[in-house]
C-alpha positions in Angstrom: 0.0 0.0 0.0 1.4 3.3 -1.1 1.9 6.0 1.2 -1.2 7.5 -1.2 -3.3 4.6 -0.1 -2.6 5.2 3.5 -5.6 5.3 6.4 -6.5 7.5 8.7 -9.2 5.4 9.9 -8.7 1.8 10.0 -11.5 -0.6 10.7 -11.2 -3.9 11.9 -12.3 -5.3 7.9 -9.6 -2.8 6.9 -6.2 -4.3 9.4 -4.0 -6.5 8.1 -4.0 -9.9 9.5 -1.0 -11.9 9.7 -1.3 -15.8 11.4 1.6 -16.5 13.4 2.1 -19.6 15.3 1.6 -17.7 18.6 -1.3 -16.1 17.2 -3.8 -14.4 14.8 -2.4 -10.4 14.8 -4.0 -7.7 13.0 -2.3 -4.8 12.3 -4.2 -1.5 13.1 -1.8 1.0 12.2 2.2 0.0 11.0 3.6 1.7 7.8 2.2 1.3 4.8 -1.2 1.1 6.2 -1.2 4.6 7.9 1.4 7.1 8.0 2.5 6.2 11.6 6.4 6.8 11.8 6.6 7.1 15.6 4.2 3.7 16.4 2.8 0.6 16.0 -0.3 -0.4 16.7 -1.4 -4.4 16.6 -4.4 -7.0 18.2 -3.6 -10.3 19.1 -5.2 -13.3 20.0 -3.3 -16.1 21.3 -4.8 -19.3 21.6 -5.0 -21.5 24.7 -1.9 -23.7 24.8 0.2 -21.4 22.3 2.3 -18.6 23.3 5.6 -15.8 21.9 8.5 -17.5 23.6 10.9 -15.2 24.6 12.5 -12.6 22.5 13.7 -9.1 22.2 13.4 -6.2 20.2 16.9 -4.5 19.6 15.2 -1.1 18.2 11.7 -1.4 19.5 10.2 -0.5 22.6 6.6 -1.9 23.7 3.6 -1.8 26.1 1.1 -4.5 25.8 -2.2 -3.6 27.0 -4.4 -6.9 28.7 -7.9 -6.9 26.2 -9.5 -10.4 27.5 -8.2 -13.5 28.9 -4.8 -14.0 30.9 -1.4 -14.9 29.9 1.7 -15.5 31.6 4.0 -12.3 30.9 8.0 -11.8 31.6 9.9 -8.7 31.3 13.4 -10.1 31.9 13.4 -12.3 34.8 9.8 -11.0 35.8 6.6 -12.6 35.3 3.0 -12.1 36.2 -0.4 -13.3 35.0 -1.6 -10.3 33.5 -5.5 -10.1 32.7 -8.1 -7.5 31.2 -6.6 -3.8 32.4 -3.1 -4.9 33.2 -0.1 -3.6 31.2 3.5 -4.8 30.8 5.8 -2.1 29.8 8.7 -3.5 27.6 12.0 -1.5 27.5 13.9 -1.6 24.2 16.3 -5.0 23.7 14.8 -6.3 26.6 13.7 -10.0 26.7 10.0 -10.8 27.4 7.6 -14.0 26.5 4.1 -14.2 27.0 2.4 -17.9 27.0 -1.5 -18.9 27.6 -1.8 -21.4 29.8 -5.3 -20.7 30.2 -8.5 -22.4 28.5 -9.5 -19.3 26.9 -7.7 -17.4 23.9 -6.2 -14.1 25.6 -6.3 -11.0 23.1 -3.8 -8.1 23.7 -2.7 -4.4 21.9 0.6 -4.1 21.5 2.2 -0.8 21.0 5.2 -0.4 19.2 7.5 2.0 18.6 9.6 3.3 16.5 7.5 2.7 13.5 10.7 2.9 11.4 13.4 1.2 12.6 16.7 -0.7 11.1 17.6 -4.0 12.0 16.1 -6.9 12.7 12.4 -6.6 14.3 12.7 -9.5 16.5 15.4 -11.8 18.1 14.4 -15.4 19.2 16.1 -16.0 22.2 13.8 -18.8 23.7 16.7 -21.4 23.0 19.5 -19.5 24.9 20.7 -19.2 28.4 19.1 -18.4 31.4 16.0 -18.1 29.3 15.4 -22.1 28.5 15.7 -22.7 31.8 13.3 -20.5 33.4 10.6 -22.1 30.7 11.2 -24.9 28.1 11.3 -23.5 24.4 7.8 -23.9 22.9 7.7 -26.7 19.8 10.4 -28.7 18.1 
């Protein structure tokens, strides 16, 4: 979508969905869909059973605001079960996960930003020290 093309009201027929394996996520506002620079705006929901082993962001910092449902969060070392309300502030390049143990699908906002960044967007780290071993890697 050009810049041209670009919203300034998106509806939900209107986000752009991506299916990840921790999780339908429909982008609300990101570049090329509106001419956010300073944000990012997406909806998750996250099955029961699934869950965004733990990573970082190297350029990105991140709130993720609690919709419905609960997960498990971790900010570094950290974790809570967060519910409807709750917020976890993520600092840039720090490492969080968030996993549903829970029967019900949980459905957060996260809030990105910078829009426009270099680098990588995300860094797996799920398979590396200490973070294995304060939760097993999700999948093969």
């Amino acid at each position: 979508m050009s810049c041209a093309a670009c919203l300034r009201f998106v509806t939900s027929s209107e986000a752009l969905v991506e299916d990840l394996p921790w999780g339908r996520h429909e982008w609300l506002s990101r570049v090329g869909l509106t001419e956010a620079r300073a944000l990012q705006l997406v909806r998750v929901t996250m099955p029961p059973g699934t869950g965004h082993a733990f990573h970082r962001h190297p350029a990105l910092e991140e709130a993720l605001y609690y919709v419905s449902g609960r997960a498990e969060q971790w900010v570094g070392r950290e974790r809570r079960v967060l519910g409807p309300g709750d917020v976890a502030h993520v600092p840039r390049d720090e490492v969080h996960g968030t996993y549903n143990d829970f029967r019900e699908p949980v459905v957060f906002l996260a809030i990105l930003s910078p829009a426009v960044f270099e680098g990588p967007a995300l860094i797996d780290v799920s398979r590396d020290e200490p973070w294995r071993s304060l939760r097993a890697p999700l999948g093969p």
